[in-house]
N, C-alpha and C positions, 0 to 999 in steps of 0.2 A: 399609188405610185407604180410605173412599169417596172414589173419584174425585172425584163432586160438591164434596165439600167440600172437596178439596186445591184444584180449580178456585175453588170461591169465596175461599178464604185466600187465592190469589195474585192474582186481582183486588182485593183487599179490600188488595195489599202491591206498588205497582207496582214499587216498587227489586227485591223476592223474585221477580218476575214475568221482569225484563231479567237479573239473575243465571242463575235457571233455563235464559233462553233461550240466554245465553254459553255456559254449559257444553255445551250440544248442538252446537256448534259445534266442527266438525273443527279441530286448532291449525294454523296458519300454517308452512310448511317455513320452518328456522332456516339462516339464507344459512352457505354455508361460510366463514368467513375465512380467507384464505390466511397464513401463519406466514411471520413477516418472518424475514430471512436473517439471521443474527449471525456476527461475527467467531467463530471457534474458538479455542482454543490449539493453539500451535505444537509437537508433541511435538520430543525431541531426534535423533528420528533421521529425523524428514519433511526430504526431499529436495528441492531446486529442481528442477523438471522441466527450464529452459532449459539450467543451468550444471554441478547435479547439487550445488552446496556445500547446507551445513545452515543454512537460517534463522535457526531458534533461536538459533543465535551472534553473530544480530546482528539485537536486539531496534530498534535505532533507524532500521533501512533494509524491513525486511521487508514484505511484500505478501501477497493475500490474495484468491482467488475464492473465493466462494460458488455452487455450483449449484445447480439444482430440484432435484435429487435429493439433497439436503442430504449433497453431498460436499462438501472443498472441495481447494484446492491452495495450497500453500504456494510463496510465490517470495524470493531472500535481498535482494533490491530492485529497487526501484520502475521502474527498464529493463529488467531482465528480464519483470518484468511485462507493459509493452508488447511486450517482444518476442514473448511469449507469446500477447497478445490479436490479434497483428499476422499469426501462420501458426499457430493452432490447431490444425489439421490433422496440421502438425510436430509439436508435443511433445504431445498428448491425443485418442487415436481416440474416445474416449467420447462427447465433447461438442462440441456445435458456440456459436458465439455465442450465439445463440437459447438455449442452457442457462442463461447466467449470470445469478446473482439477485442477485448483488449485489459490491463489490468493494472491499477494503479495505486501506486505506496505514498502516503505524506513522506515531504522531507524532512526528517526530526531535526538537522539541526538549522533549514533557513525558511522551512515552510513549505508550503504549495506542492503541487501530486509530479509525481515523478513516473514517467511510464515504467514499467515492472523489469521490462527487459534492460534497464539502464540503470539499475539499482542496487544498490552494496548495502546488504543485513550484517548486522553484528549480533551474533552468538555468543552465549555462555557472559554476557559485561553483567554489572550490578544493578543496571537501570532496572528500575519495578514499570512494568505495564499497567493499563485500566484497570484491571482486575487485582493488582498489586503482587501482580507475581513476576518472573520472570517472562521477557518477552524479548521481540527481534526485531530494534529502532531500522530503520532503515535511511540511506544517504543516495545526494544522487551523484557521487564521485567518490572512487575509493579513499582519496586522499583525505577525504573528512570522514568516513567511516574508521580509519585506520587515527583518524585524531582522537575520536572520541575512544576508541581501545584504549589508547596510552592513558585516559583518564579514568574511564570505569569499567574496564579488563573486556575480555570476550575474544571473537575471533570473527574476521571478514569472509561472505561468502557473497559471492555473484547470487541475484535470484534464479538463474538456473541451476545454481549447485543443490537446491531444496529440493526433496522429493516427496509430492504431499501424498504419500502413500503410507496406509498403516503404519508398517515396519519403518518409514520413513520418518514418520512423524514423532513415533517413541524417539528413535534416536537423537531429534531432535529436539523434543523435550526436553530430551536429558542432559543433552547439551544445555541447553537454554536454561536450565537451574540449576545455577551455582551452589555449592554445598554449604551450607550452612554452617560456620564457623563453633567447632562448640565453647559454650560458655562455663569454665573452671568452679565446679562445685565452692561454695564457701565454708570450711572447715569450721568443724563444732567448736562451740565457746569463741568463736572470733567475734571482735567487737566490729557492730555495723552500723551507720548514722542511718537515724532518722528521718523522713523525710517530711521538713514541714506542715501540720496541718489545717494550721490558720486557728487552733486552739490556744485559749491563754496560756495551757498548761504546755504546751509544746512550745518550742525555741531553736531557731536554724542553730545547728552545730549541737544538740540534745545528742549524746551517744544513749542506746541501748544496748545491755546483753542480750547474745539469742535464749531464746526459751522463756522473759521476763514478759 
């Protein structure tokens, strides 16, 4: 085709003219978007790296790193977790803080992972953890963290109110295990029932003296 006249038809079409000139136009580099971390599943045989018990077995406590290097680690709850974020050094040579992209709590009371930074721990309640001690259920709205206080005692903290640092982590221990109610001595000579033993000789409601 003559030049000339492809020249006159694009003067003659200024829209065809500004098209033309776009397309010569090297494109723009397309920014990278970095991939947000997601919670994983928990297979049945991943390990808690602090305590060594299996997660998976206890879907309403369980905890959750995400790395950059889109590994993650599984913990069976949410003190172990701190204990973990508190001497990384101790239980993961791979990673350092600076690794982590992101960090995830079960919701104890409706299920499924809850991102760390939108998350309300109850301290000091009566609930027993994995390991049958005291521990720190976690909610993904205060409003049900503060429900489950009125039922089994404790106190509401944001996850950034925890400080997984030594001194941080006594205090929250300490918190986190309720005192142990003491149980009233039984005074000598008081008559105390028996408790069943599925012997002929034994009978529900059998009293014995102490010392017999």
């Amino acid at each position: 085709m003559n030049r000339s006249l492809v020249l006159s038809f694009l003067r003659a079409c200024p829209v065809l003219s500004v098209l033309a000139a776009a397309l010569l136009l090297p494109l723009p580099a397309v920014a990278q978007v970095p991939e947000v971390a997601v919670a994983q599943a928990v297979a049945r045989e991943t390990r808690c790296p602090v305590c060594g018990m299996y997660p998976a077995r206890y879907p309403k406590w369980m905890a959750q790193v995400a790395f950059s290097d889109r590994t993650t680690l599984a913990f069976d709850s949410p003190l172990d977790l701190f204990r973990f974020l508190g001497n990384m050094a101790k239980y993961d040579r791979r990673h350092s803080r600076a690794d982590v992209a992101a960090i995830f709590l079960s919701d104890h009371a409706r299920g499924g992972w809850i991102e760390a930074r939108r998350a309300f721990l109850v301290v000091g309640s009566t609930a027993r953890g994995p390991m049958n001690n005291a521990d720190l259920p976690a909610f993904g709205s205060r409003e049900a963290a503060e429900a489950f206080v009125k039922s089994s005692g404790g106190k509401v903290l944001a996850f950034d109110q925890v400080t997984p640092t030594p001194e941080g982590l006594k205090a929250l221990e300490a918190l986190a295990i309720p005192e142990t109610p003491e149980i009233p001595a039984v005074p000598a000579g008081a008559r105390v029932s028996k408790a069943p033993s599925g012997s002929e000789h034994d009978h529900p409601g059998h009293q014995a003296h102490e010392g017999h």
